[in-house]
Backbone as CSV, one residue per row, in Angstrom:
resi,resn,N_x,N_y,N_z,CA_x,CA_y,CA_z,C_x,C_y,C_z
1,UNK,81.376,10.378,175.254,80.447,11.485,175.299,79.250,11.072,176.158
2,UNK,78.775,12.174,176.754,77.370,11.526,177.749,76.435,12.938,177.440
3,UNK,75.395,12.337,177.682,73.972,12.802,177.790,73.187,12.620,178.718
4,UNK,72.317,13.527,179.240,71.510,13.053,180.003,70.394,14.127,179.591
5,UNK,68.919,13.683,179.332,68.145,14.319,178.561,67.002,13.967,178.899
6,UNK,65.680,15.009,178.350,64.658,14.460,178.388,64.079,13.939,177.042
7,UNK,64.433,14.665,175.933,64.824,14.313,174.886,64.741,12.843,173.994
8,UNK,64.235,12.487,173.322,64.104,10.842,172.728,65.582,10.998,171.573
9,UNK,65.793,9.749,171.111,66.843,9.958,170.314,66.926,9.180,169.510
10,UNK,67.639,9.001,167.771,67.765,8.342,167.032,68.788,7.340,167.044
11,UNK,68.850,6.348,167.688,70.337,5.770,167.643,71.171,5.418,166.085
12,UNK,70.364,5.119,164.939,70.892,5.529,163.676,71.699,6.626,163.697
13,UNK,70.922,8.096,163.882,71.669,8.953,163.631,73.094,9.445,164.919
14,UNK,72.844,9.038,166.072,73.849,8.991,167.208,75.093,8.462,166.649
15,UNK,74.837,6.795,166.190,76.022,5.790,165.810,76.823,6.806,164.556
16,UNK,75.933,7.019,163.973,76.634,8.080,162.518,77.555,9.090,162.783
17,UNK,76.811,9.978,164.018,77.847,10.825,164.461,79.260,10.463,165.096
18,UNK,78.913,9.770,165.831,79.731,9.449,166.762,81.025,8.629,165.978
19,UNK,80.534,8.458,164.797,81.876,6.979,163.860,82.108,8.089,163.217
20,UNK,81.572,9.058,162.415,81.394,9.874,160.951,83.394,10.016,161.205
21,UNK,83.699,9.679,160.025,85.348,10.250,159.781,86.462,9.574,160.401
22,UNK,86.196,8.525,161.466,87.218,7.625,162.181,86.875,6.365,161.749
23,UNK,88.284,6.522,160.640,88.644,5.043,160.187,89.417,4.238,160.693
24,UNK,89.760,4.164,162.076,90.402,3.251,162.812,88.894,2.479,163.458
25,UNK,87.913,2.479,163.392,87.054,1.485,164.371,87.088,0.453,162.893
26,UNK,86.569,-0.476,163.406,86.306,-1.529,162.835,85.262,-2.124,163.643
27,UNK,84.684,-1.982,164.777,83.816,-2.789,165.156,83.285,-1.313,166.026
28,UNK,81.277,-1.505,165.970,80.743,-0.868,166.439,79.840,-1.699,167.206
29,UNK,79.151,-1.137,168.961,78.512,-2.532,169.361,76.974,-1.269,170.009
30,UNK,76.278,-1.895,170.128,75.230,-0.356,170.621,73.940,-1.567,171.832
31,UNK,73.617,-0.598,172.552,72.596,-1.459,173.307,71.710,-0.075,173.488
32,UNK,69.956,-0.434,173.207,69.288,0.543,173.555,67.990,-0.086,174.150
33,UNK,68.032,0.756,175.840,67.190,0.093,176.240,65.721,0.780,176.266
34,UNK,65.007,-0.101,176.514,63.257,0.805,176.635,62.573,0.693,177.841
35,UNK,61.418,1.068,177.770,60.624,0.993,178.849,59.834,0.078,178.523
36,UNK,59.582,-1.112,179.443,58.533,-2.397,179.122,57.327,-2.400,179.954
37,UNK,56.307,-2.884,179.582,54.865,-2.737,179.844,54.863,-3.464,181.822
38,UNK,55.595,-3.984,181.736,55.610,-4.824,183.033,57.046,-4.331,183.694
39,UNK,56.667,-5.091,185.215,57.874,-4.616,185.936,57.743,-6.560,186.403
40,UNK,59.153,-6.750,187.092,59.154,-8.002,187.124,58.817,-8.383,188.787
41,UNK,58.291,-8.735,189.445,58.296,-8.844,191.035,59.621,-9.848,191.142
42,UNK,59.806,-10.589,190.850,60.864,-11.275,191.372,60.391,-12.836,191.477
43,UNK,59.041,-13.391,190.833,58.596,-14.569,191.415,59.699,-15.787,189.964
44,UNK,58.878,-17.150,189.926,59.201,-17.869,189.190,59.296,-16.863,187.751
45,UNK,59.963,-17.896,186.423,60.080,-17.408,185.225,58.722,-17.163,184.279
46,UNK,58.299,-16.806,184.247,57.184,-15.880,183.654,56.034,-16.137,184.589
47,UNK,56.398,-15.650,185.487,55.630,-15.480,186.697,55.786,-14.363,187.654
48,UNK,54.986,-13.385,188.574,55.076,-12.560,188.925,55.483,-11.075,188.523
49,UNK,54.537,-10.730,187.787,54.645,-9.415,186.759,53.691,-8.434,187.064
50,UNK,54.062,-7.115,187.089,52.855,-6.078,187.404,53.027,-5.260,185.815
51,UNK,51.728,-5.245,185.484,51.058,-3.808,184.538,52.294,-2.785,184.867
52,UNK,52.658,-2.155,183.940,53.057,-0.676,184.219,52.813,0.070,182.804
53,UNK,52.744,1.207,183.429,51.654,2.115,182.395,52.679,3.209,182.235
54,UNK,54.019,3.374,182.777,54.811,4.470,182.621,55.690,4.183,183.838
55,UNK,57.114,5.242,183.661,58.267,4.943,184.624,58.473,6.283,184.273
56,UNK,58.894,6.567,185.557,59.348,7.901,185.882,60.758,8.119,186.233
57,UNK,61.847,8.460,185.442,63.409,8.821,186.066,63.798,9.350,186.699
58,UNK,64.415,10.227,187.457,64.745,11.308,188.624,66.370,10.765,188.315
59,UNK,66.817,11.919,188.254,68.291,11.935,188.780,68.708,13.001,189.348
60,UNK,70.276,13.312,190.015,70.554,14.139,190.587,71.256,14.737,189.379
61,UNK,71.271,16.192,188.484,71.888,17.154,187.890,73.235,17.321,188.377
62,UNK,74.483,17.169,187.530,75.934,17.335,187.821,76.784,15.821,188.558
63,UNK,75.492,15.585,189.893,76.084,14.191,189.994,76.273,12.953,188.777
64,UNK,74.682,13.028,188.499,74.269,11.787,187.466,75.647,11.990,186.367
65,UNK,75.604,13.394,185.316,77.087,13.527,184.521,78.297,12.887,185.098
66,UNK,78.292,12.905,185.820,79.925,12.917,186.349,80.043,11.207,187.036
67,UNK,78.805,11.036,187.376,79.288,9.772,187.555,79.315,8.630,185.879
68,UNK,78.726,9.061,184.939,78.304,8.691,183.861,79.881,8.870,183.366
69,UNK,80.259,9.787,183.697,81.559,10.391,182.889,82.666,9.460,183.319
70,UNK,82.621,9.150,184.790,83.714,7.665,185.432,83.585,7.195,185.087
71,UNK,82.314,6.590,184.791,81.720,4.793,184.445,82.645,4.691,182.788
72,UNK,82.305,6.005,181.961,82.677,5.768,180.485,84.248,6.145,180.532
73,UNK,85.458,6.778,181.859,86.427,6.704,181.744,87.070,5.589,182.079
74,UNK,86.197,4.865,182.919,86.705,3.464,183.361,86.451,2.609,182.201
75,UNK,85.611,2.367,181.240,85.744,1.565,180.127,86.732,2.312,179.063
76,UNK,87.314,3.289,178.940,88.127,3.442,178.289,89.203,3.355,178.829
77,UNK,89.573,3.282,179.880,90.764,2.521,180.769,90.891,0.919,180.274
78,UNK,89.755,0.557,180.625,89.915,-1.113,179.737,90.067,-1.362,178.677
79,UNK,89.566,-0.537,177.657,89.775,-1.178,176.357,90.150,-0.258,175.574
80,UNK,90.366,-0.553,174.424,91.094,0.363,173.156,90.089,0.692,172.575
81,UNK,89.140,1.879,173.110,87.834,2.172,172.624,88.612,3.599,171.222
82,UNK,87.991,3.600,170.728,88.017,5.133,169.500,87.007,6.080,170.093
83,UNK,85.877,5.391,170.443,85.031,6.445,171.088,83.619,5.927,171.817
84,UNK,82.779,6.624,172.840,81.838,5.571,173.530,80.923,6.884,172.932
85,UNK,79.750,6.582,173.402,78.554,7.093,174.227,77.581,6.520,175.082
86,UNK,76.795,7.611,175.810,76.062,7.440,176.449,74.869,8.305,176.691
87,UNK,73.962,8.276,176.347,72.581,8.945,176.238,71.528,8.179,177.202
88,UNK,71.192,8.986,178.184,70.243,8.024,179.127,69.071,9.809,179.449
89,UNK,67.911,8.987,179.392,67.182,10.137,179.659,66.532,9.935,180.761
90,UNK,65.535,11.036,181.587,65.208,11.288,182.836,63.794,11.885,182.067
91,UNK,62.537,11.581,183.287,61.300,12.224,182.780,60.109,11.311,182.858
92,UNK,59.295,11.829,182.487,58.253,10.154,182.565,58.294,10.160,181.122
93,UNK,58.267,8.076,180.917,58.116,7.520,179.783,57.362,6.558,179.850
94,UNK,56.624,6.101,178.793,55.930,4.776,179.029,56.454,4.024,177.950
95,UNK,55.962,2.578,177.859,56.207,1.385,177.513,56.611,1.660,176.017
96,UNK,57.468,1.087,175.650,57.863,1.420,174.165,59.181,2.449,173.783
97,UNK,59.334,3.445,175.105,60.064,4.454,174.647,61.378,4.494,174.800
98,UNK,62.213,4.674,174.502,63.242,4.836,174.373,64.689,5.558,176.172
99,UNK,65.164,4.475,176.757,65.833,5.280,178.191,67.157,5.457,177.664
100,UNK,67.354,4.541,177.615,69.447,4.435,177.167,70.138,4.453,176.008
101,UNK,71.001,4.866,175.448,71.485,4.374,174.610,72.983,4.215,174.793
102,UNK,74.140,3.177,174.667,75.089,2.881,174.648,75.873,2.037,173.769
103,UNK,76.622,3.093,173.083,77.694,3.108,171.917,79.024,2.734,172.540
104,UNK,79.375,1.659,171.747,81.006,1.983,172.055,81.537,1.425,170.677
105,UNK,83.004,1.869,170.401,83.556,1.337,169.051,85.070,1.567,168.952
106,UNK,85.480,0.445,168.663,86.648,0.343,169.102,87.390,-0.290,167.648
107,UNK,88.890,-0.796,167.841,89.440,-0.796,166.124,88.998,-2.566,166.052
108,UNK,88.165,-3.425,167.121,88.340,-5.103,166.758,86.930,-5.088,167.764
109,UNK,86.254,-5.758,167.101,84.902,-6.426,167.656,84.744,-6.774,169.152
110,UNK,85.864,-7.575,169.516,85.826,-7.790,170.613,85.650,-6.924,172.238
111,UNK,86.731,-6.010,172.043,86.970,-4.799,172.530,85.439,-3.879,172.834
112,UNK,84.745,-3.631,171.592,83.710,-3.178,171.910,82.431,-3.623,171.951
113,UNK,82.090,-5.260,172.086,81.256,-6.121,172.457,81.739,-5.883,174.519
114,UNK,82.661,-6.009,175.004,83.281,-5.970,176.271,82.336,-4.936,176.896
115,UNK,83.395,-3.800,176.075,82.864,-2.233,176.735,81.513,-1.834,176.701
116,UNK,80.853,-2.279,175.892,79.398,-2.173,176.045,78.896,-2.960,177.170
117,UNK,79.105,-3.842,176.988,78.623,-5.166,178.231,78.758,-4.164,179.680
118,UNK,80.075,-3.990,179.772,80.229,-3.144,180.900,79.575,-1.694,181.147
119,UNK,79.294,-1.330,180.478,78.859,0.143,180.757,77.240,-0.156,180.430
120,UNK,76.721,-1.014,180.559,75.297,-1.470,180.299,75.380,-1.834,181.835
121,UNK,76.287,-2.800,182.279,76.013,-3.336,183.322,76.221,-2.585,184.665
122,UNK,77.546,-1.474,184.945,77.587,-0.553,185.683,76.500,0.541,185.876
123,UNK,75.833,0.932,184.554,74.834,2.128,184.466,74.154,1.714,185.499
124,UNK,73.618,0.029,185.342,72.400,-0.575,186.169,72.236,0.074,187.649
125,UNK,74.244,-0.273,188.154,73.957,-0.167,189.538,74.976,1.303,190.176
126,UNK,75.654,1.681,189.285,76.295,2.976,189.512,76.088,4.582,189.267
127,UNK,74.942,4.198,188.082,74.411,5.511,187.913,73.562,5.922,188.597
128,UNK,73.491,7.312,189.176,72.083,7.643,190.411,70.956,8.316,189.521
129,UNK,70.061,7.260,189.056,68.915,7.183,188.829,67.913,7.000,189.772
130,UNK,66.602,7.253,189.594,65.633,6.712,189.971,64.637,6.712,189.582
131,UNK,63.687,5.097,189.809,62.680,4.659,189.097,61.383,5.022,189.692
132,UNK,60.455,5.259,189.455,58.829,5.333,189.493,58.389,4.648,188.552
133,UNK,58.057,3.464,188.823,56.828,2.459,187.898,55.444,2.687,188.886
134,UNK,55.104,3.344,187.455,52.930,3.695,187.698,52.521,2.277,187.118
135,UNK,51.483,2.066,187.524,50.400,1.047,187.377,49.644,1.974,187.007
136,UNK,48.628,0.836,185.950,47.030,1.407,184.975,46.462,2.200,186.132
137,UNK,46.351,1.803,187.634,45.445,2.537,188.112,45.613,3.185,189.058
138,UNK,47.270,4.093,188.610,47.811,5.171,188.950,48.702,4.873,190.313
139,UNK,48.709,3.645,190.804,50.016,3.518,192.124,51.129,3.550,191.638
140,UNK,52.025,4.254,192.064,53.544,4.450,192.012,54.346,3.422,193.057
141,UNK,55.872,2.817,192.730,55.979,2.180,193.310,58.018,2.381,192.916
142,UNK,58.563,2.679,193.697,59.795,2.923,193.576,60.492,1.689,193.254
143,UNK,61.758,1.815,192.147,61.996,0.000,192.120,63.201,0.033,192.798
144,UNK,63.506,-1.033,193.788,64.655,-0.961,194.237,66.032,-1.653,193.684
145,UNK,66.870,-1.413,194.033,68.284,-2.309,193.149,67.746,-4.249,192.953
146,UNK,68.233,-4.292,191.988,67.961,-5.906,191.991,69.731,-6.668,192.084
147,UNK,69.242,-7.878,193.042,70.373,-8.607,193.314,71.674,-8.779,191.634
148,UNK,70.166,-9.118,190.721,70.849,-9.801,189.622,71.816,-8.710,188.460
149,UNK,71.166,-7.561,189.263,72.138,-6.619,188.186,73.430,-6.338,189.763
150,UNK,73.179,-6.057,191.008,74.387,-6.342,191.104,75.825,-7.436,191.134
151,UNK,75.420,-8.781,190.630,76.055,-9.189,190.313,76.458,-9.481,188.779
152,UNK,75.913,-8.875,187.963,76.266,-8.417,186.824,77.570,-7.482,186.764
153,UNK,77.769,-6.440,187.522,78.519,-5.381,188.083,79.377,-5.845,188.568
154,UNK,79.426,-7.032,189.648,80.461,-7.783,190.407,81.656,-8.099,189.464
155,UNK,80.894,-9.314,188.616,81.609,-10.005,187.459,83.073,-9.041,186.926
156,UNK,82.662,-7.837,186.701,83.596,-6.985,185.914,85.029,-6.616,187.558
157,UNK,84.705,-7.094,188.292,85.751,-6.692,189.379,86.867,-7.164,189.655
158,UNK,85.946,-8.856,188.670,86.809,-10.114,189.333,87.729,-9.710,187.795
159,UNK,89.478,-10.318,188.057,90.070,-10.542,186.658,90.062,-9.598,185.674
160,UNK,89.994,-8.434,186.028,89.443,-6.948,184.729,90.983,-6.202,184.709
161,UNK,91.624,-6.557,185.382,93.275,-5.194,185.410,93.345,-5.711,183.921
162,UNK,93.608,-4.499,183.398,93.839,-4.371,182.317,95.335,-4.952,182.179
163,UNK,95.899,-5.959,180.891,96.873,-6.755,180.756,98.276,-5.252,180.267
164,UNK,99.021,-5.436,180.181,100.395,-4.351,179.783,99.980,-3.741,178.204
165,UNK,99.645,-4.992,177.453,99.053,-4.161,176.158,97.691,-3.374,176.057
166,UNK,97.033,-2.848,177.574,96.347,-1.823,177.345,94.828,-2.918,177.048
167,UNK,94.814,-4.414,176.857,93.536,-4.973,176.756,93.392,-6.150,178.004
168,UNK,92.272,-6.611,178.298,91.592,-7.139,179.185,92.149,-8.433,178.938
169,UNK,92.355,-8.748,180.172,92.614,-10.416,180.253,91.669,-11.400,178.654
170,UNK,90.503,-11.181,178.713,89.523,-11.739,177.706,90.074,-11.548,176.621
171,UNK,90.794,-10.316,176.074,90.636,-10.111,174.486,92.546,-9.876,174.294
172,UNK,93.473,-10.245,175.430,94.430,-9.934,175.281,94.856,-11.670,174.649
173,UNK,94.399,-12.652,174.676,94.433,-14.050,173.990,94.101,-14.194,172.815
174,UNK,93.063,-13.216,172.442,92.483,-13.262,170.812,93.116,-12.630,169.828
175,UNK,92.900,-13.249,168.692,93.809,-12.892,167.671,93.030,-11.392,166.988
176,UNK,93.906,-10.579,166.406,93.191,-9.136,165.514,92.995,-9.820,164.609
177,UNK,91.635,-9.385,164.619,90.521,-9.362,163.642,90.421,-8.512,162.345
């Protein structure tokens, strides 16, 4: 299921819906991301940080869905999901608030520890978003792709064909849980 909203959301009550009555999951995995006070420049490790006072989303309407809608058919191509979501909102937000949310749940832990990973990590660089980070004293500053999330994205390219039983090289070795 996908969303795209301006909307804030409960991920308690999301996960509830989304499981309510399917007793085949056994494992539920969720990632929700926020908006943080800083943006990172890119220098040493806790080094090079700007103030930000709010981020602004932009997406394209019908594109953004539909590419959201691949990204979550391609993780259900990989794994033996029961069911995903995806809730990502657009709008200005500041520090604290709530952008993403990503559900997946599948019948073994593993499976949907994976699919989350992946659809956290594709959103980064496949979904057509866009950022506006304001500074306290009102400069806007567009963020551009970062190296490190596209090779986050890479990772899933290398070794991912799904094995004959329908699971990933990774979880087709592990025993059910």
């Amino acid at each position: 299921m996908i969303r795209v909203q301006t909307e804030d959301f409960d991920p308690g009550a999301e996960i509830a819906r989304l499981t309510e009555g399917n007793h085949a999951i056994g494992g539920v995995t969720s990632f929700v991301g926020l908006v943080r006070d800083m943006a990172d420049l890119g220098g040493p490790e806790g080094q090079g940080h700007e103030t930000v006072s709010a981020m602004t989303l932009e997406h394209y309407p019908g594109m953004t869905e539909k590419q959201l809608a691949d990204i979550e058919a391609e993780a259900n191509r990989r794994w033996p999901l029961e069911a995903s979501l995806i809730i990502h909102r657009h709008g200005r937000l500041e520090p604290g608030d709530r952008i993403v949310l990503v559900v997946t749940a599948s019948p073994h832990r593993d499976a949907a520890f994976e699919a989350c990973r992946f659809l956290i990590d594709w959103l980064k660089t496949k979904a057509p978003f866009w950022k506006l980070e304001e500074t306290p004293e009102g400069a806007g500053k567009w963020v551009d792709a970062r190296d490190s999330d596209d090779a986050a994205t890479a990772r899933w390219a290398q070794d991912m064909a799904p094995a004959e039983n329908g699971q990933t090289p990774q979880l087709a070795d592990v025993e059910d849980r």
